[in-house]
LUMTOR-663682 format. One line per field, with one value per residue (C-alpha): x, y negated, z; residue in one letter. Coordinates in nm, 2 decimals, padded with zeros to 4 digits. Example, Ala and Ser with C-alpha at 12.3 -4.5 7.8 and 13.67 -1.06 7.14 Angstrom:
! residues 2
X <- c(01.23  01.37) $
Y <- c(00.45  00.11) $
Z <- c(00.78  00.71) $
residu <- c(a  s) $
END
This chain:
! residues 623
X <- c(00.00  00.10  00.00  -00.26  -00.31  -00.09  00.08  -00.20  -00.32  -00.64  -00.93  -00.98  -00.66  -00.34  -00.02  00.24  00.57  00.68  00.55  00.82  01.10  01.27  01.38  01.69  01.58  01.60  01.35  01.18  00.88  00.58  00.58  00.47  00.36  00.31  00.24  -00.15  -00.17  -00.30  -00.59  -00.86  -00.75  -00.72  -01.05  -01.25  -01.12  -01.09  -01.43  -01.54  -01.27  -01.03  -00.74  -00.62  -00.74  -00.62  -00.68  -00.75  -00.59  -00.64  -00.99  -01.02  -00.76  -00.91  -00.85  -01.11  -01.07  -01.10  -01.12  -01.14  -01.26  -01.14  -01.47  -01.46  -01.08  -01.16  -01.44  -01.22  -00.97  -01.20  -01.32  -01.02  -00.83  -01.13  -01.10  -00.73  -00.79  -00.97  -00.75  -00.38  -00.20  00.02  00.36  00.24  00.37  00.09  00.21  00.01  00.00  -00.24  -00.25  -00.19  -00.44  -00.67  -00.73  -00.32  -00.34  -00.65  -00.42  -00.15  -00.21  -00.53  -00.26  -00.04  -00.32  -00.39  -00.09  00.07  00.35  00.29  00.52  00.47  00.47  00.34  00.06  00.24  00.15  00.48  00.68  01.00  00.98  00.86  01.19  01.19  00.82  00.90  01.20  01.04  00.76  00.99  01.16  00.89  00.67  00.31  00.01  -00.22  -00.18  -00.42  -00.53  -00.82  -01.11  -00.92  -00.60  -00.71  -00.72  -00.38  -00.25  -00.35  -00.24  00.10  00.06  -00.04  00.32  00.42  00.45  00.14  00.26  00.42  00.06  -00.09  -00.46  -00.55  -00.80  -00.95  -00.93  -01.27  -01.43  -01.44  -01.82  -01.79  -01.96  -01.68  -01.52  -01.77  -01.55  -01.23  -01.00  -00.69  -00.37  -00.14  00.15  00.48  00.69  01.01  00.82  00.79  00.52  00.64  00.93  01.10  01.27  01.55  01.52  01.81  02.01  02.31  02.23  01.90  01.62  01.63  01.35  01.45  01.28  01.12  01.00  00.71  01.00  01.19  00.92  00.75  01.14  01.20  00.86  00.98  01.31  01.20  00.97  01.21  01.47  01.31  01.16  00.73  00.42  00.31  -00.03  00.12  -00.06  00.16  00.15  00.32  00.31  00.59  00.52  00.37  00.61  00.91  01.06  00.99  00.67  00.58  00.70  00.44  00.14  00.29  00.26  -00.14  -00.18  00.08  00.00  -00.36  -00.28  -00.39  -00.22  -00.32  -00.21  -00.18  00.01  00.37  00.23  00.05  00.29  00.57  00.32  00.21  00.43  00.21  -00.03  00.18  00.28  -00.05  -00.19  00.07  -00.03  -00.41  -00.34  -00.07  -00.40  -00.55  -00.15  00.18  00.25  00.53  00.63  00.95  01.09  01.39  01.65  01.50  01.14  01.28  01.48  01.09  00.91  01.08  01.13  00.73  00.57  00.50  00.13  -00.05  -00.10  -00.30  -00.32  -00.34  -00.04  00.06  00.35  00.46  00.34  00.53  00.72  00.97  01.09  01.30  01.51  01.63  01.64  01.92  02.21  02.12  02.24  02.26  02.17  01.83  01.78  01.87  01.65  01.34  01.39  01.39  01.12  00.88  01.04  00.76  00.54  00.65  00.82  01.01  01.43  01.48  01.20  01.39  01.59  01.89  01.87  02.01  01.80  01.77  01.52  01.72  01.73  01.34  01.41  01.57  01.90  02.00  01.84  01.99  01.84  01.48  01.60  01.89  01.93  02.05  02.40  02.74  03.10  03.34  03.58  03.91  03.85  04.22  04.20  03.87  03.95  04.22  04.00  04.06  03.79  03.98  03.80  03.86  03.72  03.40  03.58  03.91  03.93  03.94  03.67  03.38  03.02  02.89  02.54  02.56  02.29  02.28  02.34  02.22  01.91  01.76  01.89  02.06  02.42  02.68  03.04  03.26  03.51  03.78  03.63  03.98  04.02  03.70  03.83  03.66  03.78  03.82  03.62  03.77  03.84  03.64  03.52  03.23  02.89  02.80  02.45  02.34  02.02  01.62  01.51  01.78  01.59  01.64  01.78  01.74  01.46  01.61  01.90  02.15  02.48  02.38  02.26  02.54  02.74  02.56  02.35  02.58  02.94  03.18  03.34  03.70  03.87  03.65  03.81  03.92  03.80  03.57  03.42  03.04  02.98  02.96  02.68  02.68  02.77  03.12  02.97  02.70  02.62  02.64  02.47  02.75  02.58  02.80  02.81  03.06  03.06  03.26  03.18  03.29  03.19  02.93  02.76  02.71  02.86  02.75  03.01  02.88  02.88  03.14  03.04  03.01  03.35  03.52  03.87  04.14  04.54  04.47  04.30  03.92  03.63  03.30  03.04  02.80  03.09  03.18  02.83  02.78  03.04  02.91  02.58  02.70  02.93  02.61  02.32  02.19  02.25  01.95  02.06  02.03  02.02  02.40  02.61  02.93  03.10  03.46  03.46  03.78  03.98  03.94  03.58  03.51  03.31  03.44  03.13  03.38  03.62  03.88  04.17  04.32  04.44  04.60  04.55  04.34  04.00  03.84  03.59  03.28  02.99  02.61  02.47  02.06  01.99  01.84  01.49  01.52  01.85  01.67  01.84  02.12  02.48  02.65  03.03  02.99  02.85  03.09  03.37  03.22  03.21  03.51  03.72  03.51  03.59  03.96  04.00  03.79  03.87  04.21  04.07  04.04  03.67  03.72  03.32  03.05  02.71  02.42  02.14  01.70  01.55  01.45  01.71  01.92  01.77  01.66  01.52  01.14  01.19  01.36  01.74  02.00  02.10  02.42  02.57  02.21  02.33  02.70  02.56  02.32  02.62  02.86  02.58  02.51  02.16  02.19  01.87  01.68  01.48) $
Y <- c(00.00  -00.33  -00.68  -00.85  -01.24  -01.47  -01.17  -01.03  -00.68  -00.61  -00.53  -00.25  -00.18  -00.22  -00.38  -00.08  -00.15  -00.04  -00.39  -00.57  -00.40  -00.36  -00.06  -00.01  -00.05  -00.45  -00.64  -00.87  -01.04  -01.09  -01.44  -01.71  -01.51  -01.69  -01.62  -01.68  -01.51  -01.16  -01.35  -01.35  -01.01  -00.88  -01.09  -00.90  -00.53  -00.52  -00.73  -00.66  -00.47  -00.68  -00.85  -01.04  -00.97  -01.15  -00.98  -01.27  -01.16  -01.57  -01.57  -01.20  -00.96  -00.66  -00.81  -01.00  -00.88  -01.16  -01.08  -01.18  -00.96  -01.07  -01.21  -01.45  -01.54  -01.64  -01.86  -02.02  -02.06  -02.28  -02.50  -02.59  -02.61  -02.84  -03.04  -03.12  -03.19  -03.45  -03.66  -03.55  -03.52  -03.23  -03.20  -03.39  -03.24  -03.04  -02.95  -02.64  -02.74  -02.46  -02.21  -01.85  -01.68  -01.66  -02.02  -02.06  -01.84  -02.01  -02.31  -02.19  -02.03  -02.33  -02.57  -02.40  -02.29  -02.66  -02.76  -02.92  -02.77  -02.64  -02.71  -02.45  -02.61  -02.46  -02.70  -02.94  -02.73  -02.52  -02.61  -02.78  -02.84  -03.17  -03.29  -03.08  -03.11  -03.51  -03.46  -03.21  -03.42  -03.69  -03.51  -03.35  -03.66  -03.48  -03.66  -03.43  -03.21  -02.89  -02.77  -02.64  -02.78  -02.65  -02.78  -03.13  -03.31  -03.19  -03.31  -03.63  -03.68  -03.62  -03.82  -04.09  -04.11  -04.17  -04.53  -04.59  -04.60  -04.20  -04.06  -03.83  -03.72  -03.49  -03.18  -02.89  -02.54  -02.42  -02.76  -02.79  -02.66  -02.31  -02.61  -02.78  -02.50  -02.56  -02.82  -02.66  -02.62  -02.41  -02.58  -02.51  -02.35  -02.25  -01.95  -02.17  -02.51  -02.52  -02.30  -02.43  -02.54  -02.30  -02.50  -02.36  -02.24  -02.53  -02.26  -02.52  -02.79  -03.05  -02.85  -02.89  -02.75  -02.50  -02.51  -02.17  -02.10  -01.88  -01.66  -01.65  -01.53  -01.29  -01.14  -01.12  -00.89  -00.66  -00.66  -00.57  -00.33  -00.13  -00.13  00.01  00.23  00.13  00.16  -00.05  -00.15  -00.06  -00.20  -00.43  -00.54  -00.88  -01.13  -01.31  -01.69  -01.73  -02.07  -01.86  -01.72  -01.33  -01.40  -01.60  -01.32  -01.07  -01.27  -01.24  -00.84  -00.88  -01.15  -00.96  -00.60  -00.58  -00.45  -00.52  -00.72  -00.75  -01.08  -01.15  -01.44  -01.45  -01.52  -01.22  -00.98  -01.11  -01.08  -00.74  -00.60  -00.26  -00.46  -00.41  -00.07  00.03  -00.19  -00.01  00.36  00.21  00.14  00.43  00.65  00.50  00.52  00.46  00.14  -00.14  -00.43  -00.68  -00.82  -00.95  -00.75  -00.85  -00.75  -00.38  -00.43  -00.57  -00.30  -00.03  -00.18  -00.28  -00.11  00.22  00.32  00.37  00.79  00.98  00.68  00.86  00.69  00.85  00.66  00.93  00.72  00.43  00.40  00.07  -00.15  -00.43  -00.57  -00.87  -01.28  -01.23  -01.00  -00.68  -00.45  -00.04  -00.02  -00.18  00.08  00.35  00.24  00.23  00.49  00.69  00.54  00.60  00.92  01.16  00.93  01.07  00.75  00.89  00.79  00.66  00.42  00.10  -00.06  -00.31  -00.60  -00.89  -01.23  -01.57  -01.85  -02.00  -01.62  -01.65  -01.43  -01.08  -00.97  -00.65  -00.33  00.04  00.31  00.47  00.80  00.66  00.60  00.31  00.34  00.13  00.15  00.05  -00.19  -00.32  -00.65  -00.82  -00.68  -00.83  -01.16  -01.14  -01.13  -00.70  -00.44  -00.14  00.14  00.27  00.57  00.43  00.49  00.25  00.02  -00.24  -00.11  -00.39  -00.16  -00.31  -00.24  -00.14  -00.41  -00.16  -00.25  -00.54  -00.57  -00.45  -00.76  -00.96  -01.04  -01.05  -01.14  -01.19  -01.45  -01.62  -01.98  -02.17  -02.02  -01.94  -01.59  -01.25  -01.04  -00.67  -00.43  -00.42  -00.77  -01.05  -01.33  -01.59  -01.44  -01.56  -01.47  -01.47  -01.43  -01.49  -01.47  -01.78  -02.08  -02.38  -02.65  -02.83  -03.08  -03.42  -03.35  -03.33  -03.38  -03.04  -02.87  -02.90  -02.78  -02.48  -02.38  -02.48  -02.29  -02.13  -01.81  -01.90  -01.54  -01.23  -00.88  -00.65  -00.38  -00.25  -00.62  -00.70  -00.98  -00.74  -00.83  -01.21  -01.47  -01.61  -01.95  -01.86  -02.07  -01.87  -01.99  -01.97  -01.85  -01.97  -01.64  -01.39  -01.03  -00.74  -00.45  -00.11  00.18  -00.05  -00.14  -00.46  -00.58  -00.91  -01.02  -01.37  -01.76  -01.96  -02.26  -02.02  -01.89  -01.93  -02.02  -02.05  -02.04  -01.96  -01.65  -01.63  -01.45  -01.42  -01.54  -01.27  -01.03  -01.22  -01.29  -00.92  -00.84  -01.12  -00.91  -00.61  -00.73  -00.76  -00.65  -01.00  -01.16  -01.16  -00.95  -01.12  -01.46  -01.56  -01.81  -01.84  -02.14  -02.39  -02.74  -02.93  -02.92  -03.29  -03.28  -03.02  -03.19  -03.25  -02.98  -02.71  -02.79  -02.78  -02.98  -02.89  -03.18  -03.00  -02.98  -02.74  -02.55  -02.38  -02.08  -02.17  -01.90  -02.00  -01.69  -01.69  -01.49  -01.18  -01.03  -01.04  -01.24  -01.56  -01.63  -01.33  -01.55  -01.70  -01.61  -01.24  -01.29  -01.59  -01.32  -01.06  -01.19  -01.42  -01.03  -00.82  -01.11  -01.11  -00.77  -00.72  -01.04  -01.15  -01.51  -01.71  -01.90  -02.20  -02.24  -02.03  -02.13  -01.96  -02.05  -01.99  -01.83  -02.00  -02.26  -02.21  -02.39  -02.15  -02.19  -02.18  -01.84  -01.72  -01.76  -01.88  -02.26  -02.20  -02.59  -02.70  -02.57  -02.71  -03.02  -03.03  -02.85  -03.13  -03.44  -03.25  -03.18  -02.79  -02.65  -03.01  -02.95) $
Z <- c(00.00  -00.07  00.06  -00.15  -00.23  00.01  00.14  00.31  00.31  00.15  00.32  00.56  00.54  00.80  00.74  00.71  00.83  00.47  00.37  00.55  00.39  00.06  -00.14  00.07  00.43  00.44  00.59  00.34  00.41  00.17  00.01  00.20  00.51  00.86  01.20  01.14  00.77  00.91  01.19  00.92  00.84  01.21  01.29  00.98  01.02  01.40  01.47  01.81  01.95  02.23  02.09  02.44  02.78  03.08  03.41  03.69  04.03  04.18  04.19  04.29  04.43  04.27  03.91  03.72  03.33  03.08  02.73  02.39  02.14  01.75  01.68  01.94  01.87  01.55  01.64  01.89  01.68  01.43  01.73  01.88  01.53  01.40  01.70  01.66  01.30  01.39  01.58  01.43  01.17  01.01  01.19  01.48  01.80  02.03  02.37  02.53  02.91  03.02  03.28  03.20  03.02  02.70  02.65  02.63  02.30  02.16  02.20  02.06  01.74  01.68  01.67  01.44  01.24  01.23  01.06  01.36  01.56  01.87  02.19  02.43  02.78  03.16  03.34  03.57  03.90  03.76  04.14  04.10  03.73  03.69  03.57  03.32  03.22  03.16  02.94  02.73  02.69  02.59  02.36  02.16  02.15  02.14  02.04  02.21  02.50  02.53  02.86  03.03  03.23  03.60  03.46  03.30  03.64  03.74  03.37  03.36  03.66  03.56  03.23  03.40  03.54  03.18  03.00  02.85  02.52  02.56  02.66  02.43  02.41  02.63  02.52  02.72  02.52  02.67  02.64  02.26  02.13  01.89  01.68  01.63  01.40  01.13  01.02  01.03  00.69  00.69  00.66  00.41  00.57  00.43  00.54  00.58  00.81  01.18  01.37  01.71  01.94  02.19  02.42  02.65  03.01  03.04  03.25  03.14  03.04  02.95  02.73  02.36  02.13  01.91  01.57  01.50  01.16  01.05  00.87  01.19  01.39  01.20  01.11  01.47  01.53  01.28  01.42  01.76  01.62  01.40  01.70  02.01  01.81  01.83  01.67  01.48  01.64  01.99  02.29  02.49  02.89  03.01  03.28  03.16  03.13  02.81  02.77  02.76  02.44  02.59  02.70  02.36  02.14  02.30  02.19  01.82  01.87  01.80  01.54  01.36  01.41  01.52  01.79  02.19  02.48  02.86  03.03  03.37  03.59  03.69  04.04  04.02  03.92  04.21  04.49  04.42  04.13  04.15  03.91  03.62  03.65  03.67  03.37  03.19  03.32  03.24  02.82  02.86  02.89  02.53  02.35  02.34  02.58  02.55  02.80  02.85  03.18  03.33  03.53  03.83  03.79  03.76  04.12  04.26  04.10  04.25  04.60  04.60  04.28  04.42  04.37  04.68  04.81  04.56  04.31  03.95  03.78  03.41  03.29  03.01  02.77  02.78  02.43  02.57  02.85  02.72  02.98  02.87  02.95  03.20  03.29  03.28  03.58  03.57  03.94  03.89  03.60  03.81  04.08  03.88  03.72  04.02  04.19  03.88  03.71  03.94  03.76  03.44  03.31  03.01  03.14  02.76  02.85  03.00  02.66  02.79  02.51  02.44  02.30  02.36  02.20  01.92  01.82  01.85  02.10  02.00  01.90  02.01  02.24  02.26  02.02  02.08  02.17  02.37  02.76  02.91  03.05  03.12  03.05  03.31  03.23  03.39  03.56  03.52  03.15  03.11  03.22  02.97  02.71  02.69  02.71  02.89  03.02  03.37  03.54  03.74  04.09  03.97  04.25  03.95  03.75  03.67  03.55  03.19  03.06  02.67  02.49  02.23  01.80  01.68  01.49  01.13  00.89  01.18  01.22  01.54  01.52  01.80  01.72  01.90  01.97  01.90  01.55  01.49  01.35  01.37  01.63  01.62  01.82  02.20  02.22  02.42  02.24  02.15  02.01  01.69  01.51  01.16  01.02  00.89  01.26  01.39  01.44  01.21  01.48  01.78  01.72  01.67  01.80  01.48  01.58  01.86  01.54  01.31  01.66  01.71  01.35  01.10  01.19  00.90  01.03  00.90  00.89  00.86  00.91  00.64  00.81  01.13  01.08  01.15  00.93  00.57  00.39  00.47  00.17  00.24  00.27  00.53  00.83  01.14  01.51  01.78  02.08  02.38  02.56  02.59  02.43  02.28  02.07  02.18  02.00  01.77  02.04  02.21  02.57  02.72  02.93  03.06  02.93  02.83  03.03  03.36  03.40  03.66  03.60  03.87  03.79  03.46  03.52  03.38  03.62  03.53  03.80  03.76  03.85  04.19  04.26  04.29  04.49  04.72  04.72  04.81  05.08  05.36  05.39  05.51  05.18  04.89  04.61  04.27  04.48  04.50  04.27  04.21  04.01  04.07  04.19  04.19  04.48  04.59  04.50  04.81  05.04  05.43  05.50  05.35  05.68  05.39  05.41  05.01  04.86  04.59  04.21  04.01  04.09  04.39  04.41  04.61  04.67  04.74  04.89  05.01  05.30  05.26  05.42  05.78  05.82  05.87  06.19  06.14  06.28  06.01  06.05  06.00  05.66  05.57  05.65  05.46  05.13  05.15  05.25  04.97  04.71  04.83  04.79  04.44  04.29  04.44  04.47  04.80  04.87  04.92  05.08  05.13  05.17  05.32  05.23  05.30  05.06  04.74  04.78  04.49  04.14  03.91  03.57  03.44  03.30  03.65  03.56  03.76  03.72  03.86  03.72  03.89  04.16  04.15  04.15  04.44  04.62  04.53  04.58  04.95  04.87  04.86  04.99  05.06  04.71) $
residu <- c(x  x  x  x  x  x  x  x  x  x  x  x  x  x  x  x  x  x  x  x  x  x  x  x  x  x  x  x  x  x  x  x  x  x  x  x  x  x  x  x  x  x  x  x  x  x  x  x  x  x  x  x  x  x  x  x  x  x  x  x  x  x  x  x  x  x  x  x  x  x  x  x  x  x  x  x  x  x  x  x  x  x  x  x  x  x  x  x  x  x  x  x  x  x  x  x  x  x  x  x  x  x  x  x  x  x  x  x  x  x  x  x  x  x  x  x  x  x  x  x  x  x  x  x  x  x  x  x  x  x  x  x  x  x  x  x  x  x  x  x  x  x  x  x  x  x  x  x  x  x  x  x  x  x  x  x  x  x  x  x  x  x  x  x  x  x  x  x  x  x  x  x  x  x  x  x  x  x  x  x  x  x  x  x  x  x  x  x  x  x  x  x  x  x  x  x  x  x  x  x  x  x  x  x  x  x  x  x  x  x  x  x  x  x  x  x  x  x  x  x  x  x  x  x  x  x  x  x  x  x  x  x  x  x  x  x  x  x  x  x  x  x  x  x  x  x  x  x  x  x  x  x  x  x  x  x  x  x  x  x  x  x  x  x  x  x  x  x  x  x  x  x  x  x  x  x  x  x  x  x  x  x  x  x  x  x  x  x  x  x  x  x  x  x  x  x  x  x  x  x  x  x  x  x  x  x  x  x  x  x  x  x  x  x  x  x  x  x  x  x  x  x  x  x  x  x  x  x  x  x  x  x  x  x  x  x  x  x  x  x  x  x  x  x  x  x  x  x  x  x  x  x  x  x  x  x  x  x  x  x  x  x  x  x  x  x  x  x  x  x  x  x  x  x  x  x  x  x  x  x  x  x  x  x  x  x  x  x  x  x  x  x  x  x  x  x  x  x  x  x  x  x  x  x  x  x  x  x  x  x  x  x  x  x  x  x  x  x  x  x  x  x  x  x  x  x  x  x  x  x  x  x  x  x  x  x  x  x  x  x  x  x  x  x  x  x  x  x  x  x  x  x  x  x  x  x  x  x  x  x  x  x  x  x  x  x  x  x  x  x  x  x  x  x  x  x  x  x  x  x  x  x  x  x  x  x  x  x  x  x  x  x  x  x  x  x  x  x  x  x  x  x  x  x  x  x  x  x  x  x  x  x  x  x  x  x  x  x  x  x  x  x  x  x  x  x  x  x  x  x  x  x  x  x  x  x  x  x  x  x  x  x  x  x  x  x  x  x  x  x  x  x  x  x  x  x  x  x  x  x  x  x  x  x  x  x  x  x  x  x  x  x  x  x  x  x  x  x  x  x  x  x  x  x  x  x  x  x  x  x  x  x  x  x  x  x  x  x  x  x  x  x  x  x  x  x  x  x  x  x  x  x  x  x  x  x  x  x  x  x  x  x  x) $
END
């Protein structure tokens, strides 16, 4: 089967995977497709069958099911699409600042299928990301903000904050009449223009929106798809924010595929993290089942997940478990695999990966039949810039988590960031990415772009390269963070604006902030960060007297469950003698710290350079 007109199938029929690839394996998408070109056909074939559910835990524990059946999408769609018709034009910026849920993805895809492009946002309520929310909202210049009734009061509040002159319109989703949609005309929208901006969690520095294109986007589902191995019309789980690039990409699944996702909150999922494993075990029961977190929702699963005594939990038909969106760790694996295995969760099921938004979001994940594992690697070596393995009990050995081969028509080179020169397989160098699913550019922000889109690789290898099959003259997206190949396959070894260096010697934070982790059981695993300040930039708090030259290591550890009031100095001790003996570096400081203290992203990652700075200003913890 092949697509019909405007690179849609024809109807009563489903898109085929086949019609996203060429002769020899390559994905190639049908002309002119876009993120909204299969609605009509999804809304027509699949009728009244759910596309997007959202399962309400806020307004009642037990889980309140709201749903959307393709019918009712559609005639959403119209209303809210009419309604922005009406007051903007194409390409104007429309910022979605609405609570999780159903109305979020009416927003979303109405505003794209409007001609503007959208700017996904999080209502205002988000705590400790009002900063951020202002200098997105700067950037992206909206002329309309969607929300919903609950949420309007809450955003124009927050607008009002703004000069008059930067407040857009403000629209509820579920206020607009089914009316409305009578007026509403299609826009005309081109594989190759902007469906929305994905800004950045802004783990290091200020947010910028990443143009993703319709081609990007729909490359990247395929990509995903093809890699960890699913169905094509698989039914999908996620709580993840729907702002974020992981949690975006999920809501593609459907309007691409046809196929069925269940929502719930963020909040929801952390309080009582049960809640998704048994959503998954629930569409596990109707076919194979597919869901995306972070490392640390794997940790929180299997430490409070558990299903209650005599609960029915079947988990044998979960097809994928992408852990991604920050550094993925092999003890978490282990531990939820453990925990849910008598459950029947397949051990192939959790797929390490490797993405971030101006990928769209995915690069990389392990095979579908394989299971996740690491390498262990020599930490001096490493911080040389050498991948040596050592046997996993070398008192030197430092555990990395394979992120798999990269994906179906995607490129990764790891190149020395001096000479910008390919580097062979073994070595440690920068990331760079290549291909139809790498955003366009950071909006308005050129001279960034040409930094980060538009890089020549100047020497390729002869042989054991990664870049065959890429025109000479090819632009290539240099990614910032560290990596190697071993083997084919993909280690992410940390950023390049994290390390740690002291005396010349590089040390990846993630690697100390683990050791800082295990060295008590009062400190909050996952919760610790590690970066250098200059020595005559410690402040008199450190009881440091260093006047010398050169950088010092200083460790921002939260305290753990229970250790609320545990004495300090034991802990202090702890880590400073664990890091001395793993790391051969002296801490200059440790903080301890409550709970929470330390600045973390919108999508949950550590904002370790954040938390530099309230460390060296002597606000640490006052947030």
């Amino acid at each position: 089967m092949r697509p019909g007109p405007n690179g849609t199938p024809g109807r009563g029929n489903r898109l085929k995977l086949e019609d996203y690839l060429d002769d020899a394996g390559n994905i190639a998408l049908p002309p002119d497709v876009t993120i909204t070109s299969f609605l009509d056909h999804n809304i027509a074939q699949f009728g009244d069958t759910a596309s997007y559910r959202y399962i309400d835990f806020e307004h009642d524990p037990s889980g309140r099911p709201i749903e959307l059946t393709w019918d009712e999408l559609g005639v959403r769609l119209r209303a809210v699409g009419a309604r922005l018709q009406q007051v903007t034009q194409p390409g104007e910026r429309v910022a979605i600042l609405a609570p999780q849920g159903v109305d979020y993805v009416v927003g979303f895809f109405a505003a794209v299928q409007a001609g503007n492009i959208a700017v996904p946002l999080f209502a205002p309520e988000l705590p400790g990301h009002a900063e951020r929310l202002d200098a997105v909202l700067a950037d992206a210049t909206p002329t309309v903000v969607l929300t919903t009734s609950a949420g309007a009061e809450a955003v124009q509040t927050f607008l009002r904050k703004l000069p008059r002159g930067r407040r857009p319109r403000v629209i509820a989703i579920d206020a607009v009449p089914d009316s409305v949609g009578d007026t509403f005309v299609p826009a005309a929208l081109e594989s190759d223009g902007i469906a929305y901006l994905q800004y950045t969690s802004g783990s290091t520095r200020t947010p910028a929106g990443v143009e993703i294109t319709h081609r990007a986007v729909c490359t990247n589902v395929v990509q995903m798809i093809i890699s960890v191995g699913l169905d094509w019309d698989i039914a999908s789980i996620s709580w993840l924010p729907l702002f974020h690039d992981m949690g975006l990409l999920m809501i593609m699944f459907p309007a691409l595929c046809g196929g069925h996702l269940t929502l719930m909150s963020p909040t929801a999922f952390v309080r009582r993290p049960h809640r998704w494993i048994k959503e998954l075990a629930v569409e596990a029961k109707r076919g194979r089942t597919f869901a995306a977190a972070p490392n640390f929702a794997f940790e929180l699963a299997a430490d409070r997940g558990l299903p209650p005594q005599g609960e029915d939990l079947d988990l044998s038909n979960v097809a994928g478990l992408i852990n991604g969106s920050e550094p993925v760790n092999v003890h978490s694996i282990d531990k939820f695999n453990a925990a849910f295995a008598p459950y029947g969760l397949p051990p192939e099921a959790i797929k390490p990966s490797y993405g971030m938004a101006e990928a769209t979001l995915f690069v990389s994940t392990i095979g579908p039949e394989n299971r996740a594992g690491a390498v262990y690697l020599d930490r001096t070596e490493l911080g040389l810039g050498r991948a040596v393995r050592v046997a996993p009990d070398s008192p030197n050995a430092v555990p990395e988590v394979s992120c798999g081969r990269i994906a179906r028509s995607q490129w990764a080179v790891i190149v020395d960031p001096g000479t910008e020169a390919e580097l062979p397989d073994g070595r440690v160098g920068e990331i760079w990415l290549h291909g139809d699913n790498i955003g366009r550019g950071y909006w308005g922000r050129e001279r960034e772009t040409e930094l980060a889109f538009h890089n020549k690789l100047q020497v390729r290898l002869d042989q054991g390269g990664h870049a065959e099959g890429v025109p000479v003259n090819a632009t290539w997206f240099r990614t910032g963070d560290m990596g190697v190949y071993l083997d084919g396959e993909i280690y992410i070894t940390g950023r390049m604006k994290d390390l740690v260096i002291i005396d010349g010697r590089n040390h990846y934070p993630q690697d100390i902030e683990a050791t800082a982790a295990d060295a008590s059981k009062s400190v909050r695993s996952g919760f610790v960060a590690a970066f250098s300040v200059p020595a005559g930039e410690l402040p008199c708090s450190a009881g440091s007297s260093d006047t010398g030259a050169g950088e010092r290591l200083v460790i921002v550890a939260e305290r753990g469950p229970g250790a609320g009031k545990a004495e300090p100095g034991p802990i202090i001790d702890a880590i400073r003698a664990a890091v001395s003996r793993h790391h051969a570096l002296p801490v200059a400081d440790v903080r301890l710290v409550a709970a929470g203290a330390i600045p973390r992203t919108t999508s949950g990652k550590l904002a370790r350079r954040a938390c530099r700075a309230e460390y060296l200003a002597g606000v640490l913890g006052q947030r």
